[in-house]
C-alpha positions as semicolon CSV with decimal commas, in nm:
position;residue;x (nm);y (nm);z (nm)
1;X;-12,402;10,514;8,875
2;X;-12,466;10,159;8,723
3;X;-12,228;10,210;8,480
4;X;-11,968;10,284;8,768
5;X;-12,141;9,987;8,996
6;X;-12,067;9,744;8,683
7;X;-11,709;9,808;8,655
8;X;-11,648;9,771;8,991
9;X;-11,824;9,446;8,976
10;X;-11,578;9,338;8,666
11;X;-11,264;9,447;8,831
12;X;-11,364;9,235;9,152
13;X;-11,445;8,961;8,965
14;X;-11,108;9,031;8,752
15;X;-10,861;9,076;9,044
16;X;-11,068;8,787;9,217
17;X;-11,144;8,993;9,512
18;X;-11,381;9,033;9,767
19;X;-11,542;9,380;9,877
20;X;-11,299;9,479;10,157
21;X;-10,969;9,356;9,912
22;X;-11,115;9,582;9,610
23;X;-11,157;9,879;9,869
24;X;-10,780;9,832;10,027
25;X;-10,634;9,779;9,584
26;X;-10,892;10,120;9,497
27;X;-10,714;10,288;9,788
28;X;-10,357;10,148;9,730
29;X;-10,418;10,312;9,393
30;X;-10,579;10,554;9,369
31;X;-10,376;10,899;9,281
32;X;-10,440;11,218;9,509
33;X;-10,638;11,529;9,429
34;X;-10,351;11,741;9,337
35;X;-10,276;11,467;9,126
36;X;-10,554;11,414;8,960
37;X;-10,584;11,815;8,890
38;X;-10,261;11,835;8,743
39;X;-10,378;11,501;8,497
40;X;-10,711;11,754;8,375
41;X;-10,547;12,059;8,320
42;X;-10,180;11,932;8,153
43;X;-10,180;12,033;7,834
44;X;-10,135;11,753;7,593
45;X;-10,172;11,759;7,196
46;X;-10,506;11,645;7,107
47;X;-10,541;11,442;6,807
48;X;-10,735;11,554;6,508
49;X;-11,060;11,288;6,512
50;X;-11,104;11,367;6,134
51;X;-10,763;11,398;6,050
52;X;-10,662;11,280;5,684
């Protein structure tokens, strides 16, 4: 959860916004559920990390 409270923090501070402005751009952009569960389970090509 601090990880998560200090990019919050950074993107205020970033977008120059106050608490109520960074709630109404998070909910302006946030995607929807479906969304989001269609992003996890697409099937994409992973790259090889050890590849040669």
């Amino acid at each position: 959860m601090a990880k998560r409270g200090q990019y919050f923090a950074r993107l205020a501070t970033r977008l120059n916004l106050a608490p109520a402005e960074l709630d109404a751009y998070l909910i302006d952009n946030a995607i929807s559920d479906a969304a989001h569960e269609i992003e996890l389970t697409e099937q994409r090509p992973q790259m090889a990390l050890f590849a040669k």
